[in-house]
N, C-alpha and C positions, 0 to 999 in steps of 0.2 A: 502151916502159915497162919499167923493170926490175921484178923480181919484190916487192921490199922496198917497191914504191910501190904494189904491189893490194891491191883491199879485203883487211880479215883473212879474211871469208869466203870467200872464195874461196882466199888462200893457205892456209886451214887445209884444204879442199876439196883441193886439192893436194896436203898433208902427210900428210893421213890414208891416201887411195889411194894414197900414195909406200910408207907402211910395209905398208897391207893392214889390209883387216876381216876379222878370222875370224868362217868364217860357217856353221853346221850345216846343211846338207841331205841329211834323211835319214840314212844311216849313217856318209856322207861327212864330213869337215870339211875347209873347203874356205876358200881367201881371197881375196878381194875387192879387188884391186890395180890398179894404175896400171903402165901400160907405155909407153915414146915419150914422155915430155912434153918436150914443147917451149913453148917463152915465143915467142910470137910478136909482129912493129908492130902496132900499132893497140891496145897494153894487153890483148892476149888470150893463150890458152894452151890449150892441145890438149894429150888425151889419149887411151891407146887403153885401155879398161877389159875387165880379164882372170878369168877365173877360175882357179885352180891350183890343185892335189894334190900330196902327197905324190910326188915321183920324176920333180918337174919338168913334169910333165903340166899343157898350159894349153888354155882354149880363148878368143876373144873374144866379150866380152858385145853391147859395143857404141862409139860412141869422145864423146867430151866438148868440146866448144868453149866456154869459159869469158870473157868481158868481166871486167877487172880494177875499172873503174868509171871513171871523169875528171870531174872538175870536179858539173856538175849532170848528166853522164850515170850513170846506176846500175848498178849490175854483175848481171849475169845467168848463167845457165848452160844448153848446149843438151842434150840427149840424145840421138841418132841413131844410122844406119844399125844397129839393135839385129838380133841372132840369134836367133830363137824356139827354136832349142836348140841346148845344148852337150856337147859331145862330149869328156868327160873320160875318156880311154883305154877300157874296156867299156862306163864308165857313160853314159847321155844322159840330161841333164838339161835339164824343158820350163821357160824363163825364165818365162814368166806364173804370177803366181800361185807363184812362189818364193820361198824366204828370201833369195836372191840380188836378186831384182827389190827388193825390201825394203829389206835394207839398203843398196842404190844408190840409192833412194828417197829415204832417209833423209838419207844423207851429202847428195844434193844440195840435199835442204830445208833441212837444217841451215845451209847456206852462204850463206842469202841472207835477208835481212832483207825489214822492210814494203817493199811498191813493188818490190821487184827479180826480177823475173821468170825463171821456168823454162820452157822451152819441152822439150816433149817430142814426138819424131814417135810415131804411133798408126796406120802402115800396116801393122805387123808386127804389131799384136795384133787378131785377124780379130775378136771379141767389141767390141772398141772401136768400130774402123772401120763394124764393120754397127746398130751404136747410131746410131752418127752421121751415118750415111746412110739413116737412119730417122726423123731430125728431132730426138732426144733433145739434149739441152743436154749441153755437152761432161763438166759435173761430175755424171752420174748414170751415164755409162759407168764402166766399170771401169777405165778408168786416172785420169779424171777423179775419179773419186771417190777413190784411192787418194792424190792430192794435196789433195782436199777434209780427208781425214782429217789432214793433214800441216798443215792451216793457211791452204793456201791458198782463198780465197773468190772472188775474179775471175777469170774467165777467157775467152780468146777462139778461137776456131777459126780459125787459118791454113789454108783448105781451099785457097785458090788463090795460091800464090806468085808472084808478080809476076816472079821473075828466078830464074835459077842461084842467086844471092848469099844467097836468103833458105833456102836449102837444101829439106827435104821438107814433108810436110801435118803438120802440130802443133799441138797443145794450147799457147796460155800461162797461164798461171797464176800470178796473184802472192799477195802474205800484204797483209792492208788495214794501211795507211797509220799507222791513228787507230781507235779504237770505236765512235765514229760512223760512218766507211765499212762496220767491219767490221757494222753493226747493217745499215748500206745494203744491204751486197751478202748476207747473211742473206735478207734480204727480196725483192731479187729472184729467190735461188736459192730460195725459198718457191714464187714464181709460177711459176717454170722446175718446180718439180719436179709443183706441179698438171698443168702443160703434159703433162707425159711421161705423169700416170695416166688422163688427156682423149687419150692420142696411141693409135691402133689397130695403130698400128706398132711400138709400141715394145716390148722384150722383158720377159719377166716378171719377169729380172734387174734392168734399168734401173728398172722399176716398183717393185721391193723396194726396193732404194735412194733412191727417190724417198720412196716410206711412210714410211721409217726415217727419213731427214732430217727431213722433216715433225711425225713425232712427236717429234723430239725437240727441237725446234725449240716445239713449244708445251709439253713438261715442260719448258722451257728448260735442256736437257740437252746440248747441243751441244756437241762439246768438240775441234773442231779443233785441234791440236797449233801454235802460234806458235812 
């Protein structure tokens, strides 16, 4: 598939990491770029996602596998093998919980419409991983919820991959469809989140996020970002 025939989201997902986000952390100001892309068969495109300074100094965040979309297949985008930190010349900087983490966030929600799914692995952020190995629903960990806030309302936990092909353990998470799904999946992230404040395992973290949904879910205050 040439490049002129991928979804737009995904080629402007492309364009933007092509030229870089400048991105403030801390004193740094630092950008948010695309390295190696390649257009690969099968409508897909790989990238390695960098961060850099001033004097040339880079380090890798983490790398991008992108479905351009075909026919009634939807286009998607992965997140993987991510660095818990980066090592920009003196400075190290922790990815979780960064303006870095943020705006790659960002860029890749923005990429993808209702129904097209992000997958993100979650063995590199120990906070997520131990939610979810504590029964919590994948949208009251902190990464989950960090795409909750983004728009997206569905989601599913790849804990056991079938093969190589399906790469590591990840979150999906898509944006609903219609207002009616999105009223749907409200409603069971309602029951999921009683679930977590009923769970003896779960952290007092997950638990706040659970509350705060909840509330504002009945001020009808809810304002996930589409």
């Amino acid at each position: 598939m040439a490049r002129g025939e991928c979804s737009g989201g995904i080629r402007g997902l492309v364009d933007v990491l092509s030229l870089g986000i400048r991105v403030e952390a801390g004193s740094l100001s630092l950008n948010l770029e695309a390295r190696d892309i390649k257009w690969l068969p099968g409508g897909r495109v790989s990238l390695i996602i960098v961060a850099s300074r001033e004097g040339g100094v880079t380090s890798e965040i983490c790398r991008v596998l992108a479905f351009c979309g075909r026919g009634p297949y939807r286009p998607w985008v992965e997140l993987y093998s991510f660095e818990e930190r980066l090592s920009l010349g003196p400075t190290i900087i922790e990815l979780k919980g960064s303006s870095l983490e943020s705006a790659l966030l960002d860029a890749a929600a923005s990429s993808l419409g209702p129904g097209e799914p992000l997958f993100i692995e979650y063995v590199w952020d120990g906070e997520t991983l131990e939610d979810l190995t504590r029964g919590v629903h994948p949208a009251f960990t902190r990464l989950g919820w960090l795409l909750l806030e983004r728009g997206f309302t569905w989601f599913k936990l790849w804990y056991y991959p079938e093969g190589f092909m399906e790469g590591g353990e990840k979150i999906q998470a898509e944006k609903p469809i219609s207002d009616s799904r999105r009223r749907a999946h409200l409603e069971e992230l309602a029951s999921e989140a009683e679930k977590v404040l009923r769970n003896p395992f779960a952290s007092e973290a997950s638990k706040a996020r659970a509350r705060a949904f909840l509330e504002s879910i009945r001020n009808a205050q809810f304002q996930g970002n589409s």
